[in-house]
N, C-alpha and C positions, 0 to 999 in steps of 0.2 A: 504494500500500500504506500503510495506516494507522500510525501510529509503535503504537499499541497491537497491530496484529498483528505489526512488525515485535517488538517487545519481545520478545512470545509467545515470536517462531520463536529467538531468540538466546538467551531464557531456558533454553530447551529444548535447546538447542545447551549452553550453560554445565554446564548439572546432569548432563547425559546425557556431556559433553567427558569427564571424569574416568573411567568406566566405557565408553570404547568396546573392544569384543572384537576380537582378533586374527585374522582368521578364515585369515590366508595363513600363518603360521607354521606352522603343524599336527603337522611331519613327514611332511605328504604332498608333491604337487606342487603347485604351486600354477597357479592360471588367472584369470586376468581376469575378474571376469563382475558385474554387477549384479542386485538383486532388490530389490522395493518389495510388501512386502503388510502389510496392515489389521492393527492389533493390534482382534481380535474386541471387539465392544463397546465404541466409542473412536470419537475421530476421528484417532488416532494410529495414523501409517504408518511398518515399519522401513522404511529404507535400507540393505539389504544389500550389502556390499563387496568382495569377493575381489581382490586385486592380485599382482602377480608380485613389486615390490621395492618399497620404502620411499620413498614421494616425493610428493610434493604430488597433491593431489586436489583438482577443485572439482565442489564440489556446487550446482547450479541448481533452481532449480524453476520454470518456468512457466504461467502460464494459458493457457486455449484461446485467447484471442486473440495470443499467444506473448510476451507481456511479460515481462519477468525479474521475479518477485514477492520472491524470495530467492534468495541466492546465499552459501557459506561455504567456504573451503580448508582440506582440514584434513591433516596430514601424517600417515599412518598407509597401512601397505599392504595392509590389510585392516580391516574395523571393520560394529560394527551402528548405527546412529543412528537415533533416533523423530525422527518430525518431523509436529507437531501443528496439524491443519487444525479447530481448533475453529471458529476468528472467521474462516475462508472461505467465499465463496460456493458454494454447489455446483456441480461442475460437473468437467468434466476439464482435469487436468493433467500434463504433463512434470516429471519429476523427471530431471535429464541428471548424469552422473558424465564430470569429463575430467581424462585422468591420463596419462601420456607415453606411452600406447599408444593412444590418440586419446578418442574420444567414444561413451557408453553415454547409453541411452535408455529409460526406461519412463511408460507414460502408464497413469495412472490414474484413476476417477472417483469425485470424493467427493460427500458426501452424497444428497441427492435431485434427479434431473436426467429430464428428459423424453425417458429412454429408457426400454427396455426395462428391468423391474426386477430384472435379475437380470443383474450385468455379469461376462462369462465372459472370461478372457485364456489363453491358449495360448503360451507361448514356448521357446523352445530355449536353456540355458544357455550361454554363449559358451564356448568352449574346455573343455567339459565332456561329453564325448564320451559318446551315449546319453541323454545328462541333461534334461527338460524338466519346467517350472514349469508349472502347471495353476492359478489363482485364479478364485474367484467370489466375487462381492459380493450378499449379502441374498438368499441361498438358503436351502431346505427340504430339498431335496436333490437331487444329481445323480445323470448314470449316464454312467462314463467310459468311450469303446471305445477300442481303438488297432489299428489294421490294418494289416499289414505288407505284401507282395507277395503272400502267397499267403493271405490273409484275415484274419481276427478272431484275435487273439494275448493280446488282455486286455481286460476286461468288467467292471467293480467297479461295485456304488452303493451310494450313502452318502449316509445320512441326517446332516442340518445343522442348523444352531441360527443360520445368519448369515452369515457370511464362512468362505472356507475357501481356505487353499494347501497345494499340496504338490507335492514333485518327483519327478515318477517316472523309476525308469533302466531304458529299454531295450534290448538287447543283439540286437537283431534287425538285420540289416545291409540295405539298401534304403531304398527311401522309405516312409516312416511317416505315416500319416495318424491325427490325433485327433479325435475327433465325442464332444461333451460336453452333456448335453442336460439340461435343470433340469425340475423338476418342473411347470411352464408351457408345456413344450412350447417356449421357446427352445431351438435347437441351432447350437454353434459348432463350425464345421470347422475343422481347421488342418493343411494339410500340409509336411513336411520333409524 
């Protein structure tokens, strides 16, 4: 890693340290769970937080070939952080959160890489019961389905400008299957 991207990532760490958001104090309950998506039109990705108590966190990020590229602790039990892939190569990476309830993971892919153009992620939010993240990268638009036991229970499309997340909550009890399909005719299945 280059001392000028290493800069980058610390400078951004610095400006951003002062403003990180609370996200486990709420008045709700709180849960464990990570989330990493695209600020639209950027190469700036948040790190989303949620923690149960106040305590050290480390933040990793690796390359596809699993090198530690970055690494930061930062003491908060909840928090949103940018972290800016300008001066990286494209390609995917680990972003890991480990915090005394053990180790969270999300892999992401930045810039242009020789996949498919339209990179679709499906996840279940950890201890967030009904709760799943949906992201795509460099879409026009998709069409979300979600099948419960006894079939089709939700149908949206949505037209896009780019990147897109969101988390949908379902309350239907069984196994749940996601089928998200882009305007290319890419379709990712995902079941839970």
């Amino acid at each position: 890693m280059s001392m000028k991207t290493k800069s980058i990532f610390i400078a951004a760490l610095m400006v951003f340290g002062a403003v990180l958001t609370s996200v486990a104090n709420n008045g709700t309950e709180s849960a464990n769970g990570l989330a990493v998506v695209p600020v639209k039109g950027s190469n700036v990705y948040k790190v989303i937080y949620k923690g149960e108590n106040q305590g050290k966190v480390k933040l990793s990020v690796f390359n596809k070939s699993a090198e530690l590229i970055f690494t930061e602790t930062v003491s908060q039990s909840g928090f949103i952080l940018p972290l800016n892939f300008s001066n990286l190569e494209a390609g995917e990476y680990t972003v890991e959160l480990a915090d005394a309830n053990g180790k969270k993971s999300q892999k992401i892919v930045h810039g242009v890489v020789n996949t498919p153009a339209n990179y679709i992620h499906v996840s279940k939010l950890v201890n967030e019961e009904g709760k799943f993240l949906i992201s795509v990268k460099n879409a026009n638009a998709i069409n979300v389905k979600i099948y419960g036991r006894n079939g089709l229970i939700f149908n949206e499309s949505k037209d896009l400008a780019g990147d897109f997340a969101q988390v949908y909550a379902v309350k239907v009890p069984g196994e749940l299957t996601f089928e998200i399909t882009d305007a290319n005719g890419n379709v990712k299945t995902a079941r839970f």
